[in-house]
One Martini backbone bead per residue (centre of mass of N, CA, C, O) as a GRO file, in nm:
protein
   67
    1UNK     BB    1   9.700  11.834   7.601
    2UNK     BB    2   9.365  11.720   7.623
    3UNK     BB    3   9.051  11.719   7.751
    4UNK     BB    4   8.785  11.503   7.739
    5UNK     BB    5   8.431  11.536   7.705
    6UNK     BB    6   8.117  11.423   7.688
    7UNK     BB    7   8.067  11.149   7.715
    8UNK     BB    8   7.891  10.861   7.566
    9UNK     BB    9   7.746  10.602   7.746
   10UNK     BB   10   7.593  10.330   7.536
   11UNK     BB   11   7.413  10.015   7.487
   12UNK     BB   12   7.203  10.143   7.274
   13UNK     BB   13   7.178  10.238   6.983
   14UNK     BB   14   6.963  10.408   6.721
   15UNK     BB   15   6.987  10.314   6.412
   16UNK     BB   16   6.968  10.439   6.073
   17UNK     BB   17   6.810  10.247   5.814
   18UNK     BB   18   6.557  10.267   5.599
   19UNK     BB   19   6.375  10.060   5.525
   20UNK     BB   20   6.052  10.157   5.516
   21UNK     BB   21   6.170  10.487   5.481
   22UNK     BB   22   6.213  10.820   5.521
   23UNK     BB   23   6.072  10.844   5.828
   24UNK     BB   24   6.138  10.917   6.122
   25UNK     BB   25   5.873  10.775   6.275
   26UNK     BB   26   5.938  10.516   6.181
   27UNK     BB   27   6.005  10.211   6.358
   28UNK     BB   28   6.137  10.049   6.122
   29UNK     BB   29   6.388  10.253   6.065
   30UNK     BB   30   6.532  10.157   6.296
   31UNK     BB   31   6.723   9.905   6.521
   32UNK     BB   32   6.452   9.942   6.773
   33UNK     BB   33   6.199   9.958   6.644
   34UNK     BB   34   6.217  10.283   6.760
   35UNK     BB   35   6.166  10.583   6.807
   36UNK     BB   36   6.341  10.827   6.926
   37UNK     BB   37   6.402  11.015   7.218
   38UNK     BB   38   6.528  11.237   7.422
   39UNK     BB   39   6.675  10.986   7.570
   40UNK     BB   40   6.827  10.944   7.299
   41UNK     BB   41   7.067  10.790   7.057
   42UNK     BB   42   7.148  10.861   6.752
   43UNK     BB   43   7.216  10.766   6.411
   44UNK     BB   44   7.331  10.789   6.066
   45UNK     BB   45   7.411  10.547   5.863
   46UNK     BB   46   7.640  10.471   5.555
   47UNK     BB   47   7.451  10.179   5.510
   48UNK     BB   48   7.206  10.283   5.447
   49UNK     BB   49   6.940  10.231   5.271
   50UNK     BB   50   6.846  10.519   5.341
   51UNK     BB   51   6.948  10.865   5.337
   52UNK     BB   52   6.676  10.991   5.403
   53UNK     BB   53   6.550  11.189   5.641
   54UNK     BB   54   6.239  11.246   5.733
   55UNK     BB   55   6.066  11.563   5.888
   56UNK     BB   56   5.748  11.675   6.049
   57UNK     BB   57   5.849  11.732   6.315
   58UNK     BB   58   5.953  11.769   6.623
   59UNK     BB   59   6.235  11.684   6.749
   60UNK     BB   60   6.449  11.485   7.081
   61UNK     BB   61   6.746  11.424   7.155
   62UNK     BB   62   7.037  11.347   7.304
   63UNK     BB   63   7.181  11.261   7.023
   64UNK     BB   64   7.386  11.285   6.747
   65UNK     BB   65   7.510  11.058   6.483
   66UNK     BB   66   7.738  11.073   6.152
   67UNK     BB   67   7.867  10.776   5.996
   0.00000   0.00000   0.00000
């Protein structure tokens, strides 16, 4: 067996919900209604409304998980 590394503990996910448009940058698309910064983990939801996420600038997460 082996050992789990790196485990990501967080009490808020900022889920990519894609309600007001498909730019990674509007708040309005977050389930925290704030675009994520270097110090978030963001996840980009099966279940969203959008699932086209556009970035037109560079962005910085702390983690990105795709469900």
């Amino acid at each position: 067996s082996g050992t789990a590394s790196n485990w990501v503990q967080s009490t808020a996910w900022n889920v990519w919900r894609g309600t007001s448009s498909s730019a990674f940058g509007t708040a309005g698309n977050w389930s925290l209604n704030s675009v994520p910064t270097s110090t978030d983990h963001a996840v980009i939801a099966s279940d969203a409304s959008n699932m086209t996420v556009q970035i037109t600038s560079e962005q910085s997460l702390a983690g990105l998980g795709i469900h």
